[in-house]
C-alpha positions, 0 to 999 in steps of 0.5 A: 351902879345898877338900877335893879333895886329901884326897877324891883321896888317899883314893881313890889310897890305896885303889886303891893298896890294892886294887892290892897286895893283887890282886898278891898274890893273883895271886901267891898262886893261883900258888904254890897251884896249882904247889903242887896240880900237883906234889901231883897228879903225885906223887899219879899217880906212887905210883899207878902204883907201887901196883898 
């Protein structure tokens, strides 16, 4: 019996792993920065409301 099968299903099980979680990473960093902008742009615009 060899232990190829369970050495391959780690390694696929891990690279599904690090797969997901980099998706929702990305996924994320782009909630997060259309968050930023919009905070940035009503941050400018209460500026030039204030003198």
């Amino acid at each position: 019996m060899t232990h190829l099968p369970y050495i391959l299903s780690s390694y696929g099980l891990t690279a599904i792993a690090a797969l997901w979680l980099s998706i929702a990473l990305r996924l994320r960093l782009k909630r997060a920065r259309a968050r930023l902008a919009g905070l940035e742009r009503a941050a400018r615009a209460q500026e030039r409301r204030s003198p």
